[in-house]
C-alpha positions as CSV (number, residue, x, y, z in Angstrom):
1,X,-10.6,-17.2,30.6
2,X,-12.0,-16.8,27.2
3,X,-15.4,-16.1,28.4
4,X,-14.4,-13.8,30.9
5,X,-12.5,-11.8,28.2
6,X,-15.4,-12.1,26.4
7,X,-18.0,-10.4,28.7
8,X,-15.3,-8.0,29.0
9,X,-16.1,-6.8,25.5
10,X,-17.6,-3.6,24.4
11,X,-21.1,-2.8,22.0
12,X,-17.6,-1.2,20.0
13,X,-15.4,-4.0,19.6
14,X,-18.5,-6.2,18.5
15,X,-19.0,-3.7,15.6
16,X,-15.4,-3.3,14.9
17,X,-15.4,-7.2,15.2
18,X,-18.8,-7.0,12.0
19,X,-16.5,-3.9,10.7
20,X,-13.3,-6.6,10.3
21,X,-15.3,-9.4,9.2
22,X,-17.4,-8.0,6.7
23,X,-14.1,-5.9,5.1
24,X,-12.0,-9.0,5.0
25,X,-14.8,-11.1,3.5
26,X,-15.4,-8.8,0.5
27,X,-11.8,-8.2,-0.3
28,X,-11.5,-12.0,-0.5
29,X,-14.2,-12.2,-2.8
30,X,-12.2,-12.9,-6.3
31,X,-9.2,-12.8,-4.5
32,X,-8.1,-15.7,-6.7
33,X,-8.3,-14.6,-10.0
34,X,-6.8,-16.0,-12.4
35,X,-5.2,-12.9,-14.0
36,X,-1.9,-11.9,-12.7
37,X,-0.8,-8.3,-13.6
38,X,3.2,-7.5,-14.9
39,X,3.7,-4.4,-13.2
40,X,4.1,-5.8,-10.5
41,X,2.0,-8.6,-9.2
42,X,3.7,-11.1,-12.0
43,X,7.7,-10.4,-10.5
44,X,6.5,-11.3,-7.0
45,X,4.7,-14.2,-8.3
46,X,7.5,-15.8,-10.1
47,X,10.5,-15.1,-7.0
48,X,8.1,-16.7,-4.6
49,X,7.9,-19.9,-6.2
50,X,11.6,-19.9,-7.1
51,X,12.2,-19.4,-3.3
52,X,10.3,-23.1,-3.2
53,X,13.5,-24.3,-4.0
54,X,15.8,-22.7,-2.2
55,X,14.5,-19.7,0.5
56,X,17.5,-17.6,0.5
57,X,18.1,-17.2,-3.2
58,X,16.1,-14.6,-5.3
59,X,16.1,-15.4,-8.7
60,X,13.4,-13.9,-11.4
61,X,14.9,-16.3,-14.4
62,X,15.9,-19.2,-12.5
63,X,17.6,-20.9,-15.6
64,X,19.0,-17.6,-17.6
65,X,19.7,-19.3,-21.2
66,X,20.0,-15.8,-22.6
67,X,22.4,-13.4,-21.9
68,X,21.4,-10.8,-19.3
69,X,22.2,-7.9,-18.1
70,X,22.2,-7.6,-13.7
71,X,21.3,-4.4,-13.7
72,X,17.9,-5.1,-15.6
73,X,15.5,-5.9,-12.9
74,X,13.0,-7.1,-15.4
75,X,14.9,-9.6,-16.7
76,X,17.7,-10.6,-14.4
77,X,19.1,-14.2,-12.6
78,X,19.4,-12.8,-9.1
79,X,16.2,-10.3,-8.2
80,X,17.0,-8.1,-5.5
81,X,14.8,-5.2,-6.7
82,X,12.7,-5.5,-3.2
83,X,13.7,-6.6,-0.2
84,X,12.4,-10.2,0.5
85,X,9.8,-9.9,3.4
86,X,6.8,-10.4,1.3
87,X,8.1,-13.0,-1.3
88,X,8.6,-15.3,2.0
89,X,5.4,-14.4,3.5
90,X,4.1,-15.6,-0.9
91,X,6.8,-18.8,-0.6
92,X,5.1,-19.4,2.5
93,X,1.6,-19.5,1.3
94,X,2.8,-21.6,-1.6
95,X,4.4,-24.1,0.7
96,X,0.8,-24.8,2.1
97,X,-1.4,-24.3,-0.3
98,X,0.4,-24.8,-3.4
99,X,1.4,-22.4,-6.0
100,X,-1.5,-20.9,-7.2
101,X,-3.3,-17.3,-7.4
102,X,-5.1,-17.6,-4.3
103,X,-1.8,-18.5,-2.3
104,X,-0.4,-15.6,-3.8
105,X,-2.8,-13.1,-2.3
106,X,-3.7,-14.8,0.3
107,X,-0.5,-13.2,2.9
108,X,-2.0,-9.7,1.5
109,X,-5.3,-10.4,2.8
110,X,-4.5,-11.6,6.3
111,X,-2.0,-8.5,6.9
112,X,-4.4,-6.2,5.3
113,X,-7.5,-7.2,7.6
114,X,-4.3,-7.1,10.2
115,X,-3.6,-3.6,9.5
116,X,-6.8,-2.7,9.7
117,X,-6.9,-4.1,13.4
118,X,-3.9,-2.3,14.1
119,X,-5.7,1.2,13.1
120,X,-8.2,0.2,15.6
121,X,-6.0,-0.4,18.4
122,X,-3.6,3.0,17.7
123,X,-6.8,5.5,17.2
124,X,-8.2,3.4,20.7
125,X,-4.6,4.1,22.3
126,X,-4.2,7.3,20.6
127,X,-8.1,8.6,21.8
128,X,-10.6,6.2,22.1
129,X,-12.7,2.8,21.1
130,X,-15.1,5.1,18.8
131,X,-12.4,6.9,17.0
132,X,-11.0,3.3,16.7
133,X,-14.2,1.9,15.3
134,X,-14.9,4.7,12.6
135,X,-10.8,4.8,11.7
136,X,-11.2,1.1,11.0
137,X,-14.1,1.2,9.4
138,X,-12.7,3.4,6.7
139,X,-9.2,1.8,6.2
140,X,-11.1,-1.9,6.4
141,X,-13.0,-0.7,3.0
142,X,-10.4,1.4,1.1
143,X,-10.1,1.0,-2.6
144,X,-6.3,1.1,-2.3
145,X,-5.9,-1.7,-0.4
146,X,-8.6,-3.5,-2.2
147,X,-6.5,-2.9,-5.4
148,X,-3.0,-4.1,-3.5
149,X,-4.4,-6.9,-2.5
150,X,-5.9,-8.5,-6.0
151,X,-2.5,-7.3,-7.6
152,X,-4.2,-4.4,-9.8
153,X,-2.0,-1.9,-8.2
154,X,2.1,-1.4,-8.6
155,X,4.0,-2.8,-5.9
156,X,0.5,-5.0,-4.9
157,X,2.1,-7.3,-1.7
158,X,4.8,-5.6,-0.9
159,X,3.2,-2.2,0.2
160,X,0.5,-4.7,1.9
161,X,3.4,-5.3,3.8
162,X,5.3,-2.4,4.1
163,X,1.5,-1.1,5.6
164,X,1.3,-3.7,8.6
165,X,4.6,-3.7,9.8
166,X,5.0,-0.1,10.0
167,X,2.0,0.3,11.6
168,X,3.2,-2.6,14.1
169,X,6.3,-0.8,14.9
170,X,3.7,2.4,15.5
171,X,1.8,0.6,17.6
172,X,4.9,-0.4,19.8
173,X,6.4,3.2,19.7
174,X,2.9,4.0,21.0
175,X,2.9,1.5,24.2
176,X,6.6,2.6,24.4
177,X,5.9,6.5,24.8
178,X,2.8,5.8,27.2
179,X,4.5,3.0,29.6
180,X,8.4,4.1,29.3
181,X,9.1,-0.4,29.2
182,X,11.9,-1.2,27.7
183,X,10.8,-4.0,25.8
184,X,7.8,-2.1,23.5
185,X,10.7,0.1,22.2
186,X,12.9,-3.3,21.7
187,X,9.7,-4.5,19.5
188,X,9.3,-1.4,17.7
189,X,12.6,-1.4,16.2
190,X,12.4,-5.0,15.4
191,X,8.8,-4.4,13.4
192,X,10.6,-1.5,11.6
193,X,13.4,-3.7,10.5
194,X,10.9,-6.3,9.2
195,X,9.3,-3.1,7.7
196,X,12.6,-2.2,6.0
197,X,12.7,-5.3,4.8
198,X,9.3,-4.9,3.3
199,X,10.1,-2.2,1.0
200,X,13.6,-0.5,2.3
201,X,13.4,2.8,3.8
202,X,9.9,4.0,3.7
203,X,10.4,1.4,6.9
204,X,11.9,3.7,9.3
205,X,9.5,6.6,9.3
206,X,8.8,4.7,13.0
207,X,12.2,6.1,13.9
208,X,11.4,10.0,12.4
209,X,7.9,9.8,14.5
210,X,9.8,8.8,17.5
211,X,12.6,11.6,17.3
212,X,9.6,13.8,16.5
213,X,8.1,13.2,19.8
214,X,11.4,13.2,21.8
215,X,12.1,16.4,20.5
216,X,8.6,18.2,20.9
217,X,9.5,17.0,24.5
218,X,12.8,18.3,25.0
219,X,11.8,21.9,23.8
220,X,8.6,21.6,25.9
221,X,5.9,21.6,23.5
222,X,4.7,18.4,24.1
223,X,2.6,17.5,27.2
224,X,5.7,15.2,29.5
225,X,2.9,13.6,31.3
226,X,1.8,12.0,28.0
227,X,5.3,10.9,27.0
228,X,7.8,8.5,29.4
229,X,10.4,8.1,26.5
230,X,13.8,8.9,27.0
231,X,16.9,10.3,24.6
232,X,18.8,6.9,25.1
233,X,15.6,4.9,24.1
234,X,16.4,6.5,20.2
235,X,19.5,4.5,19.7
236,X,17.7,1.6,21.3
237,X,15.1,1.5,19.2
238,X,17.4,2.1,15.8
239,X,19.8,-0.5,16.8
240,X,17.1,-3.3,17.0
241,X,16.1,-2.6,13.4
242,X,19.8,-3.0,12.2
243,X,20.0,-6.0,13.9
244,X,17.2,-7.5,12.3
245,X,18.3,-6.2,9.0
246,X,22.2,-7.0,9.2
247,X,21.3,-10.9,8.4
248,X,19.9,-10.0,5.4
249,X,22.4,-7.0,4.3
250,X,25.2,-9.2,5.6
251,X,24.2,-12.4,3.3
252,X,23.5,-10.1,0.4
253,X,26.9,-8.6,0.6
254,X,28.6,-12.1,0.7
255,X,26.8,-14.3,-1.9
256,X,25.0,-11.1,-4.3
257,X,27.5,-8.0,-3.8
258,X,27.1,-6.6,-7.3
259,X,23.1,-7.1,-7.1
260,X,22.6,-5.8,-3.6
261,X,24.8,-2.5,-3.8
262,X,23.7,-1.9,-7.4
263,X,19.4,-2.5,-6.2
264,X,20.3,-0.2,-2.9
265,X,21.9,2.7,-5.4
266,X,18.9,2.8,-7.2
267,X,16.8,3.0,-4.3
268,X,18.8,6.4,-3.1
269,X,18.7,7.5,-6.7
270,X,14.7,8.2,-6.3
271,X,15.5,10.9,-4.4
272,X,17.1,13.0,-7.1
273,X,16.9,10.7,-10.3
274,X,14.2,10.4,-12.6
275,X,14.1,6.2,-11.8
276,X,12.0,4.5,-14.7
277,X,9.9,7.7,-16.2
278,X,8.6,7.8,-12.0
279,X,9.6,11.5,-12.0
280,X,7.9,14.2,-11.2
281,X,6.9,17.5,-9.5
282,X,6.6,18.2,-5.8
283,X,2.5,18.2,-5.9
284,X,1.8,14.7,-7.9
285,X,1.5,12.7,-4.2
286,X,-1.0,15.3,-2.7
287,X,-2.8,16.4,-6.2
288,X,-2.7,12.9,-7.9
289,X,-1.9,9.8,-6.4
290,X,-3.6,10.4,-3.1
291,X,-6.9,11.2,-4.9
292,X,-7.2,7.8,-5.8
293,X,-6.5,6.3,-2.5
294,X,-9.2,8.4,-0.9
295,X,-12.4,8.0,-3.4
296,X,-15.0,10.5,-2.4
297,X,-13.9,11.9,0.8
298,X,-10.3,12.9,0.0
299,X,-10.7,16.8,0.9
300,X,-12.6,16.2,3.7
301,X,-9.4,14.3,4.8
302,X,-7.3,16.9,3.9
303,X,-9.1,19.4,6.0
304,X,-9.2,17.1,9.2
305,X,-5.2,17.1,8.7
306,X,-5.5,21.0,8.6
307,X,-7.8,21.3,11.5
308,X,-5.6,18.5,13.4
309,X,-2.3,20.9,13.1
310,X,-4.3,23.9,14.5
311,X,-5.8,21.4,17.9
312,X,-2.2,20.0,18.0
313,X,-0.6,23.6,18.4
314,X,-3.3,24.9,20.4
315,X,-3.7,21.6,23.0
316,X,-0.3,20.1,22.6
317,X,-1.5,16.6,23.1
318,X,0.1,13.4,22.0
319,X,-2.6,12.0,19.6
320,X,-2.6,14.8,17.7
321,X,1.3,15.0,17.3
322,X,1.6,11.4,16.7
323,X,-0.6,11.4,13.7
324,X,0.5,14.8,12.1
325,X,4.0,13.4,12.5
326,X,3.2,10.3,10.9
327,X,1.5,12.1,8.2
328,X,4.6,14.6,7.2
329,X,6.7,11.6,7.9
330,X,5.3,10.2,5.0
331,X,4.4,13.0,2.5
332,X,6.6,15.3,2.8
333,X,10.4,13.4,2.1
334,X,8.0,11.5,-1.0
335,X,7.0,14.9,-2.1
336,X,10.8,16.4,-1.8
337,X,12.1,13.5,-4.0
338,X,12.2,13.2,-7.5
339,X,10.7,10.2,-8.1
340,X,7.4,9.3,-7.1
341,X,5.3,6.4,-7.4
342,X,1.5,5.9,-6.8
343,X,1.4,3.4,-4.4
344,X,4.4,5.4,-2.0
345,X,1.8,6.6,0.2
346,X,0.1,4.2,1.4
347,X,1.6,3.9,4.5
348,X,0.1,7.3,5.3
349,X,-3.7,6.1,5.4
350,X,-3.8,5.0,8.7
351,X,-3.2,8.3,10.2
352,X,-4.9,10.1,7.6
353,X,-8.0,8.3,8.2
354,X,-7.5,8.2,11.8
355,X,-7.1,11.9,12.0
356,X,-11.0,12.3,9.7
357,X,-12.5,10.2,12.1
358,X,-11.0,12.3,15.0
359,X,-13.5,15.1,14.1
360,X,-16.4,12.9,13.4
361,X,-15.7,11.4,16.7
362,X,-15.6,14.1,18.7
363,X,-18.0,15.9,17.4
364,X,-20.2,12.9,18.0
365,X,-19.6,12.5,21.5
366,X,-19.5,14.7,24.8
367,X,-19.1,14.2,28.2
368,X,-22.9,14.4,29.0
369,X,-24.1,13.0,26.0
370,X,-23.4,11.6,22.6
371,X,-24.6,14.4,20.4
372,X,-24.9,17.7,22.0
373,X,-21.7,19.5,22.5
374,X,-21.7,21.9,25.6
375,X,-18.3,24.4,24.4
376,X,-17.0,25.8,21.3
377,X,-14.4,22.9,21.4
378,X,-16.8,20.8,20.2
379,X,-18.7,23.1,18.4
380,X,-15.5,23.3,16.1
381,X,-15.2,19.8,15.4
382,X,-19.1,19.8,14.1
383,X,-18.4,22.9,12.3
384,X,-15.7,21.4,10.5
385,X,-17.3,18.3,9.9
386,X,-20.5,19.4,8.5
387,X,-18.1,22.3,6.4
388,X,-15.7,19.4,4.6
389,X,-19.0,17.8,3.8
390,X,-20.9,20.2,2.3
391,X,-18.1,21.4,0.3
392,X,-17.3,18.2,-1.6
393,X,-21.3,18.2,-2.2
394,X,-21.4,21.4,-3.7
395,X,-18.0,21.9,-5.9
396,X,-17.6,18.9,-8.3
397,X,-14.6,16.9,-8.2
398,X,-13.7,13.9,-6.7
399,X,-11.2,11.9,-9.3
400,X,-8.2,13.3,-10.7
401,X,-7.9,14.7,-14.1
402,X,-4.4,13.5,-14.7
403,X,-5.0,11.2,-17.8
404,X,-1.9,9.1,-17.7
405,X,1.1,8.7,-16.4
406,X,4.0,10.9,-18.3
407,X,1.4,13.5,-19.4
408,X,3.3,16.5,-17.3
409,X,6.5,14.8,-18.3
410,X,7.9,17.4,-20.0
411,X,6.3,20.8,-18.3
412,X,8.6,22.7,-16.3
413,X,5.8,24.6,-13.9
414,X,5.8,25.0,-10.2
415,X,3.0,23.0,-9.7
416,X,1.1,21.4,-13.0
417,X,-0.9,18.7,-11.0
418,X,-2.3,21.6,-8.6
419,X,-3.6,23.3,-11.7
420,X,-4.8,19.5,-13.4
421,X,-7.0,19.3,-9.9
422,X,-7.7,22.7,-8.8
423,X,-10.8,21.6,-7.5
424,X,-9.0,20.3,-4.4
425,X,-7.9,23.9,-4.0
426,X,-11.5,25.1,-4.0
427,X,-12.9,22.6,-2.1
428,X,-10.6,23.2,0.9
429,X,-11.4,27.0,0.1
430,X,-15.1,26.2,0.5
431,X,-14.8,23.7,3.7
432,X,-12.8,27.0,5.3
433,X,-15.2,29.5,4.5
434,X,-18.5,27.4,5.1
435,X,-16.9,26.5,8.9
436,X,-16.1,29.8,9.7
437,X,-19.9,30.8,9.2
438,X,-21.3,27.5,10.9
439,X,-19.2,28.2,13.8
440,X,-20.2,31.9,14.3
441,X,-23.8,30.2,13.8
442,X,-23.4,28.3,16.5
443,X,-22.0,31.0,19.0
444,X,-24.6,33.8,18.1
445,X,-27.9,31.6,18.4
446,X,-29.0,31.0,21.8
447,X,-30.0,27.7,21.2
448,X,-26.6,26.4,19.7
449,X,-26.8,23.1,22.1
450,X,-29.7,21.9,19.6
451,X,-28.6,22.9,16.5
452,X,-25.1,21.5,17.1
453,X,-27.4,18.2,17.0
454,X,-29.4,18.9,13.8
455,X,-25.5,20.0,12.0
456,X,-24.6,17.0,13.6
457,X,-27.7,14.9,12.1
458,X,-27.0,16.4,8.4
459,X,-23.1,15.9,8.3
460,X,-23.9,11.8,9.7
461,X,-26.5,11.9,6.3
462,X,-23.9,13.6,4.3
463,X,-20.9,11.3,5.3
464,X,-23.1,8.2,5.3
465,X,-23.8,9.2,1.6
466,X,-20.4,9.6,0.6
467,X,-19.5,5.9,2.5
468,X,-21.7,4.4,0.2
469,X,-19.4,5.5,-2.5
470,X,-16.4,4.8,-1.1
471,X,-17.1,1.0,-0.1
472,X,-18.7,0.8,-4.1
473,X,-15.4,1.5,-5.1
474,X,-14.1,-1.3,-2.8
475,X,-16.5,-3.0,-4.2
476,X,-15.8,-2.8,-7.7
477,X,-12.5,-4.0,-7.4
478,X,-13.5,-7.2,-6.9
479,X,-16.1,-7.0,-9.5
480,X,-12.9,-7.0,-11.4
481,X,-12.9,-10.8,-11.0
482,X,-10.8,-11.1,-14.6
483,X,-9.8,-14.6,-15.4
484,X,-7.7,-15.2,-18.3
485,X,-7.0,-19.1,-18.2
486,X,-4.7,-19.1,-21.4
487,X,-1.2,-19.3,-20.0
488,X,-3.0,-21.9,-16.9
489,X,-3.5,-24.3,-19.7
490,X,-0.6,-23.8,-21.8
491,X,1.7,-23.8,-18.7
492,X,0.8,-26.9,-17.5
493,X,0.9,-29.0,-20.4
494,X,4.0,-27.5,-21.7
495,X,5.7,-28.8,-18.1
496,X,4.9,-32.0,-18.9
497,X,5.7,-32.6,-22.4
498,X,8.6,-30.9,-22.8
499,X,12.3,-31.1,-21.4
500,X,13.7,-29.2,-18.5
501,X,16.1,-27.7,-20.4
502,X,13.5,-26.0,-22.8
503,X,13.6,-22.5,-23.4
504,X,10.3,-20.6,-24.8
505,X,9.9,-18.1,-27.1
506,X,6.4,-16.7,-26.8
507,X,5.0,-15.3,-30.3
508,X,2.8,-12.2,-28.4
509,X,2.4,-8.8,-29.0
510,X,1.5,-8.0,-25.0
511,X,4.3,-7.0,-22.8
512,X,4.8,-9.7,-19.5
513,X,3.0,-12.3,-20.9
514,X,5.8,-14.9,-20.9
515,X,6.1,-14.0,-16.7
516,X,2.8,-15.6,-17.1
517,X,3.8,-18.7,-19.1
518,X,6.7,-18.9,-16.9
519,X,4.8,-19.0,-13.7
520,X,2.7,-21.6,-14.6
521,X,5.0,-23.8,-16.2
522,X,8.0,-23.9,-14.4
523,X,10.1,-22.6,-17.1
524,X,12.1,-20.2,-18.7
525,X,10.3,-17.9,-20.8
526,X,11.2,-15.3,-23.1
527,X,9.0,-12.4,-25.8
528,X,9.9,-12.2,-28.7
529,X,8.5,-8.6,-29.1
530,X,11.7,-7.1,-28.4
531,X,13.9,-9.6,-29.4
532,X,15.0,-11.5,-33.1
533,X,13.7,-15.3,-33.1
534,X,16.8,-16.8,-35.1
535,X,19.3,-14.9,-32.8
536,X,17.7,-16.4,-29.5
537,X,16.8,-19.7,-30.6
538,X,20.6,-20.1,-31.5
539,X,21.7,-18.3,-28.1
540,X,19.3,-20.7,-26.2
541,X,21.2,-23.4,-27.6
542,X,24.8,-22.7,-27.1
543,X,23.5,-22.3,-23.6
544,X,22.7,-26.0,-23.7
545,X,18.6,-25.1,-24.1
546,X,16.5,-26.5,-26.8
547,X,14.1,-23.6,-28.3
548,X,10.4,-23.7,-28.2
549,X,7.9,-21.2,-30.2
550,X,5.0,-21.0,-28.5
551,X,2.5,-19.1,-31.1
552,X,-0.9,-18.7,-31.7
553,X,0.6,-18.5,-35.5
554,X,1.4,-21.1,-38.0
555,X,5.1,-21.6,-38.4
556,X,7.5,-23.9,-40.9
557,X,8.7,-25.6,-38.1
558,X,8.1,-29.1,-36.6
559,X,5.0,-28.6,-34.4
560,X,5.3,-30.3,-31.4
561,X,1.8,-30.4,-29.8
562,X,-1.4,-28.1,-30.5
563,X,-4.6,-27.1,-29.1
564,X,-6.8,-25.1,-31.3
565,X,-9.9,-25.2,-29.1
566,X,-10.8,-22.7,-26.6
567,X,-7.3,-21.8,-25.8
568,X,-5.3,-21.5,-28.9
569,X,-2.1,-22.1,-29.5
570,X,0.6,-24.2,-31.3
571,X,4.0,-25.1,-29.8
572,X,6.9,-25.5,-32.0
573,X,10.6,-26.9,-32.0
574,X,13.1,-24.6,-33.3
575,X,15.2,-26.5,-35.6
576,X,18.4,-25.2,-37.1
577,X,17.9,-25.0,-41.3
């Protein structure tokens, strides 16, 4: 059987099978470092190895000996600040591998290189195996996932997450609309409840695409051949994520109520609260954040989405609905609300990229041959190709000129990150204005059929260029490779020398460094940056704790152990005077 299935394979799945291989390779190169980053990659670290010990209870400190507040996600008992999908799929790894950096990133790698077969199966199901092949090709090497991954971005594993499951419940909803079988809208819902439980409602855009199509239908704009789903098959499919996500809900509401209703607030509060300095104006997503998730060809992205709506209400087919849906599924509610965070978006490549490599796919291939288009329909798709290229060659641009984070904190304009990154705006300007002249090229001459294949020849050279620079930036994040072993060595010898019941104090001007010592040693960990040494040390031990200082410094205190060598540090017992 598995040779059959074998000869049954395409010259295109065996590249998109070099395409998978060679992406997941690279982003597991370094995938282990050593270096776990606070915001956020450190929290998720920490709650999947507390889950070791018991699966259904999130806990950040799991022995509080200082007083804390519960609605402090950053230093609380019980942690429900994200749902608990991806801290099982972490526990998990732990469970077999042990609790170490690899483990931790290893769940992120598998469901990215998953993803990234799932963006080859929806552009095949959507148009075809070559759209597939090019759509996977660009997701299988993007710098965003690369950075999720290795825990360098915010929200690192659970977006990972968030990204396969939604585009599982896609896929589904995409089986569902072509066949009309019960059971692919059953499975939908179900991979959009896991999806919820990835990252909360950025789950269910599945649902909005679904009611998209349905409606599109019902007002006869979308093609009915295309699309067997029916109205009752909405409820269906929104019921089976409830189900799935009841459990959870359920338990939380018994055992954690004040946790779990005060988390879910704050979730609805993003979308007119300014949650943790996050806030900002309607055109950060598209004229920031989005610039970095797209290195080098984010315009011509942008004007494949734009071409894409004008094919979708001209032809009216399915493929193109689904991803423009998708797409303003996404972008638009995280653009209407208040707060915004970088990493938000991710769940918006696959479409995005799928819709680019629409137009190099088409524009590639014919029904008589692979190159030469034979009507203006095609023409179009190399015009705007060769247009989007050009234009990113000729305006400069490319990374955003934001420099940090608050920086249009306290403007009050209409649209300050348009103005930061106007060259997106002139870009697009110039891809519009070079494809009307290409395609009036291509109508006048009489010999359009030939050079429709040179265009063709100069955007491939063009776009091959810019891939280059968009896998180096894939690339360089695992480059990264940044191993700081100081809290590895500490950690472990401070869990064995010392007491259960030991609470640290770590002496250190970086913020999150004691989520470091505490991950490797097992135990509760506290800076004293922002807190008074005396004060805690006599906290710790009405709480029944005994106080450590763990210090690079020299203390009058008993010193308990010391290493001096290539990891300094000195560990002392907190004695009352």
């Amino acid at each position: 059987m598995i040779r059959e299935r074998l000869k049954k394979l395409t010259m295109v799945d065996w590249a998109f099978a070099g395409i998978l291989l060679a992406s997941t390779l690279l982003m597991l190169r370094h995938v282990g470092h050593r270096a776990i980053t606070y915001w956020d990659e450190g929290f998720h670290a920490l709650v999947a190895k507390n889950l070791l010990k018991h699966p259904f209870k999130f806990t950040l400190y799991e022995q509080p000996w200082l007083p804390y507040d519960y609605t402090d996600w950053g230093n609380n008992h019980i942690w429900l600040h994200k749902p608990p999908m991806a801290m099982w799929q972490i526990a998990l790894s732990y469970a077999v591998l042990g609790v170490n950096t690899f483990a931790l990133r290893l769940p992120s790698v598998i469901l990215s290189s998953g993803a990234v077969f799932l963006t080859y199966l929806i552009a095949t199901e959507l148009f075809d195996k070559r759209i597939g092949l090019i759509a996977a090709f660009w997701q299988g090497f993007n710098v965003c996932t690369f950075n999720l991954t290795h825990g360098y971005l915010y929200s690192d594993h659970i977006d990972i997450t968030l990204l396969f499951w939604v585009e599982l419940a896609c896929y589904f909803l995409i089986k569902a609309a072509k066949t009309g079988k019960l059971w692919y809208v059953i499975a939908s819902g179900v991979a959009q409840g896991i999806a919820y439980l990835s990252k909360s409602y950025l789950g269910m855009v599945t649902f909005g695409i679904m009611g998209v199509l349905w409606f599109l239908k019902r007002v006869r704009f979308l093609d009915s051949s295309e699309y067997r789903l029916r109205f009752w098959h909405l409820p269906v499919q929104l019921m089976a994520s409830v189900l799935t996500v009841a459990p959870w809900a359920g338990y939380c509401l018994i055992f954690y109520r004040k946790e779990y209703l005060y988390e879910h607030k704050r979730v609805l509060d993003h979308l007119n609260t300014d949650v943790e300095s996050w806030g900002a104006t309607w055109d950060r997503p598209l004229f920031d954040y989005m610039v970095l998730i797209y290195p080098a060809i984010y315009t011509a992205v942008l004007a494949a989405f734009v071409f894409l709506f004008v094919v979708a209400l001209r032809h009216r087919n399915m493929g193109e609905i689904f991803v423009l849906a998708w797409v303003i599924g996404v972008i638009a509610p995280h653009s209407w609300a208040l707060t915004k965070t970088p990493s938000a978006t991710t769940i918006a490549i696959p479409p995005l990229l799928i819709g680019f490599s629409v137009i190099i796919g088409r524009s590639l291939v014919s029904p008589k041959t692979r190159f030469l288009g034979e009507n203006g329909f095609l023409k179009k798709y190399t015009a705007i190709w060769l247009a989007s290229m050009l234009a990113m060659l000729v305006i400069s641009g490319g990374k955003t000129n934001v420099p940090d984070r608050d920086v249009f904190d306290s403007l009050k304009k209409f649209a300050p990150y348009v103005e930061a990154n106007f060259w997106i705006i002139s870009r697009l300007i110039a891809t519009g204005a070079i494809f009307v002249a290409l395609f009036v090229f291509l109508k006048k001459i009489p010999w359009s059929h030939y050079a429709s294949l040179g265009l063709q020849l100069i955007a491939a050279g063009l776009t091959i260029f810019f891939a280059v620079q968009y896998v180096n930036e894939a690339r360089l994040v695992t480059d990264q490779n940044v191993n700081e072993p100081t809290y590895a060595v500490i950690g472990k010898i401070v869990s064995e020398k010392l007491p259960s019941n030991a609470c640290l104090l770590l002496d250190e001007t970086d913020y999150g460094h004691h989520f470091f010592l505490m991950f490797h040693s097992g135990l509760s960990a506290y800076l004293l940056r922002d807190r008074d040494m005396l004060t805690s040390a006599e906290q710790a031990r009405q709480a029944k704790a005994i106080p450590y200082l763990v210090t690079r410094k020299t203390y009058d205190y008993p010193l308990v152990f010391e290493d001096m060598s290539k990891t300094p540090y000195r560990v002392y017992l907190i004695n009352e005077k």
